[in-house]
N, C-alpha and C positions, 0 to 999 in steps of 0.2 A: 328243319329250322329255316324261317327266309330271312335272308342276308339282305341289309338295306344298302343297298348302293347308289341311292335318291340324295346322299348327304346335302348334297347344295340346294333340294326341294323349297322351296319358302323361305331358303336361308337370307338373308339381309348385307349386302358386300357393296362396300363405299371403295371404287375405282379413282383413284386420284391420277391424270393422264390417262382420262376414259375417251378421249374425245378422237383419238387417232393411233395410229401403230399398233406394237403389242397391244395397251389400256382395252384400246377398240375392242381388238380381237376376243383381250379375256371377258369384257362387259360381255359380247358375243357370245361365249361359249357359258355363262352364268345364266344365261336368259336361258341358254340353251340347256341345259340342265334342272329346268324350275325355279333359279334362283330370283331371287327382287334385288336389284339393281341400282346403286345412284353414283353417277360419275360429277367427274368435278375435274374444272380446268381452267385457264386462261381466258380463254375467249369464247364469251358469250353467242357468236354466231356460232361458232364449231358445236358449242354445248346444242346449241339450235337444232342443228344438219343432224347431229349424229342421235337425239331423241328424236328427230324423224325417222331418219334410216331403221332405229331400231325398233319404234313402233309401228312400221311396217313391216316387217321380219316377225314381232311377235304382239300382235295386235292384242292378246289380253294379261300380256306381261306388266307387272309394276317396275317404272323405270323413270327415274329421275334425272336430274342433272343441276348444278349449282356451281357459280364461278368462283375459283377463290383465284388471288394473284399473292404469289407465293417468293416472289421479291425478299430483300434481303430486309427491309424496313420491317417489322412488325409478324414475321414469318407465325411467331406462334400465336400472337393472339388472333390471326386469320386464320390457323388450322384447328384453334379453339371453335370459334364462331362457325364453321363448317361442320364440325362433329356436332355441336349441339345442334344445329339447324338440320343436319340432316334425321338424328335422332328423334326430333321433337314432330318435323312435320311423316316420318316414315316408319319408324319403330327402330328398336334395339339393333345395334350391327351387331353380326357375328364376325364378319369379317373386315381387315381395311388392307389392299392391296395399291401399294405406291409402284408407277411405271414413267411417272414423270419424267424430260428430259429435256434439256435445251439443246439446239442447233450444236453439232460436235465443230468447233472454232479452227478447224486444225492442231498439227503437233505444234509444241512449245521447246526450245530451246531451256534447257536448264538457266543458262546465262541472261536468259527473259525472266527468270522468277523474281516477281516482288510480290511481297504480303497482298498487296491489293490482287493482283492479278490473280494472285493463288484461292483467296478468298472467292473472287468470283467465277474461276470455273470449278470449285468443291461447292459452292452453297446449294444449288438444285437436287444435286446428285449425290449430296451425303450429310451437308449442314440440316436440310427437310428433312429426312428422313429417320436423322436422329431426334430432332425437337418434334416429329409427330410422335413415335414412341413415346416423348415425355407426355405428351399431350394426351395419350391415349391412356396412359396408367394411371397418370396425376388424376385426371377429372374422370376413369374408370368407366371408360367408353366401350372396353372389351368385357366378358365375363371371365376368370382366370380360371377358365377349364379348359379343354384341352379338342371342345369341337369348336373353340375361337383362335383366331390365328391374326399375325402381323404375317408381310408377304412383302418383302422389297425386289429391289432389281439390281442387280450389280454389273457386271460384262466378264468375259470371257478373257480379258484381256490379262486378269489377273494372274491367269497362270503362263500365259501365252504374250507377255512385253511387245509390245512394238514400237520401234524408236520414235522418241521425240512425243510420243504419250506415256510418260513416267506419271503424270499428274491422273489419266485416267487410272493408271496400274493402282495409283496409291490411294485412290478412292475405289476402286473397287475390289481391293485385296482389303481395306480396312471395315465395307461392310461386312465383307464373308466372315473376316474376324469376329467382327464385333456381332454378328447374328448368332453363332455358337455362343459366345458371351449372356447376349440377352437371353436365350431358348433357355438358361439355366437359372437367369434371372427373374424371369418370369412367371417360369414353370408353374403349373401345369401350363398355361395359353401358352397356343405357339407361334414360334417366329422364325420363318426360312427367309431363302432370299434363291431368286432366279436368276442365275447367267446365261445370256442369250450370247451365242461368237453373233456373226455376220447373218444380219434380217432384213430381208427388203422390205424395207420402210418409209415414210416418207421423206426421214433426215436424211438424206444421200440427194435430194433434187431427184427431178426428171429431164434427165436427157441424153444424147448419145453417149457422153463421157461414164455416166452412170451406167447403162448396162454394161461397158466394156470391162470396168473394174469388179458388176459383179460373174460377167462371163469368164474373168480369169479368177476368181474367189471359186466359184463351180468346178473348176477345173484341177483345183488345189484338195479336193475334198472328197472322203470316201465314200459320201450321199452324192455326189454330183451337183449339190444344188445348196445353196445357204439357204439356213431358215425362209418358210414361209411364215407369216404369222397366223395363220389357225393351226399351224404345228409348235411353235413356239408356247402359243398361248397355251397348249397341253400342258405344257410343266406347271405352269400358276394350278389350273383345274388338279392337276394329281394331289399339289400342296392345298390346297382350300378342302381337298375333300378328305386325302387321309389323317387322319387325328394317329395315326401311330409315328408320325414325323416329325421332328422338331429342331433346329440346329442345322439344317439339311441345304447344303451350297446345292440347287439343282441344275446343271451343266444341257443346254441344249445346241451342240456348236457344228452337228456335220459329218460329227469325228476328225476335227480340225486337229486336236490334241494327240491322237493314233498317228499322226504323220510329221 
């Protein structure tokens, strides 16, 4: 019997934060696989650079890119207008993988919480990603079988607190929740969510101060070294491809957690 292990071949996967970091990496590792491609971001230059980069890497891969601004104004009727647009000019998704993030603001004093403040650093990183869920069910943008999947991003931080991001712990302890929730919700489509600990990526800046904090992260860890992101990006790839997964918090951190 031949075992098909092509799953992502021709598959169809709308990258939301495809334009840098992780997003990149998994856009990357989908091309790389056979899969057709369309990212979607912020900014329109980036969406530019990074469909060049990528249609140099795979010159006869299908690979799109489309801006949405994902603000707190109007959120769902722009993640409407993106599903169908990307639907209409590319074919059916199988898959829709969110990696979106805004700049990490630093820690917040509990004694700094007001509703405003609290609102805006959950809106990116949990308000999205539950109103794309509605968007994807409501107007039936996935097929509810079980080789279509949702794919979020959560952090590491949920199991691992560290002071003065209570705000991050409680947005990313409430997707893990709430993905076992929906995975039963949904069922048969499935819906994981990836926890990355510490990724060299571009939200950390460049410069001396940055490699210092991540030369003591390295040094704290049983891999020697925090995430790369084409090792990171693995975990998205295991989830887009096994259909025997569903509910599934998948942990890539180092083995931060062992120590």
């Amino acid at each position: 019997m031949l075992l098909n292990f092509r799953k992502l071949l021709n598959k169809h996967v709308l990258v939301i934060g495809g334009t840098s970091g992780i997003g990149r990496g998994v856009a990357e590792g989908i091309l790389s696989a056979g899969g057709r491609v369309s990212i979607a971001s912020l900014s329109q230059a980036k969406i530019n650079a990074t469909l060049q980069e990528l249609r140099n890497l795979f010159p006869e891969a299908h690979i799109s890119g489309y801006r949405v601004d994902l603000a707190s104004d109007g959120t769902e009727k722009r993640l409407s207008e993106l599903l169908s647009a990307v639907a209409k000019d590319h074919g059916r998704l199988q898959h829709v993988v969110f990696t979106a993030g805004d700049a990490l603001s630093g820690p917040t004093a509990p004694e700094a919480f007001t509703p405003e403040l609290l609102a805006r650093l959950t809106h990116l990183r949990a308000i999205v990603p539950f109103t794309l869920v509605k968007v994807i069910v409501a107007e039936g943008h996935l097929d509810r079988d079980r080789s279509s999947s949702i794919l979020l991003t959560s952090g590491n931080v949920a199991v691992r607190p560290v002071p003065g991001w209570s705000v991050g712990n409680f947005v990313a302890s409430g997707l893990e929740g709430a993905v076992r929730g929906l995975a039963l919700d949904l069922a048969p489509l499935r819906v994981n969510v990836v926890a990355p600990g510490s990724v060299d990526t571009g939200l950390w800046g460049d410069d001396a101060a940055r490699q210092q904090v991540i030369s003591r992260m390295d040094a704290r860890l049983p891999t020697g070294s925090i995430g790369h992101i084409e090792d990171v990006a693995e975990a998205y790839l295991w989830l887009l491809r096994d259909r025997n997964v569903t509910g599934m918090v998948a942990r890539t951190e180092g083995g931060l957690n062992l120590v």
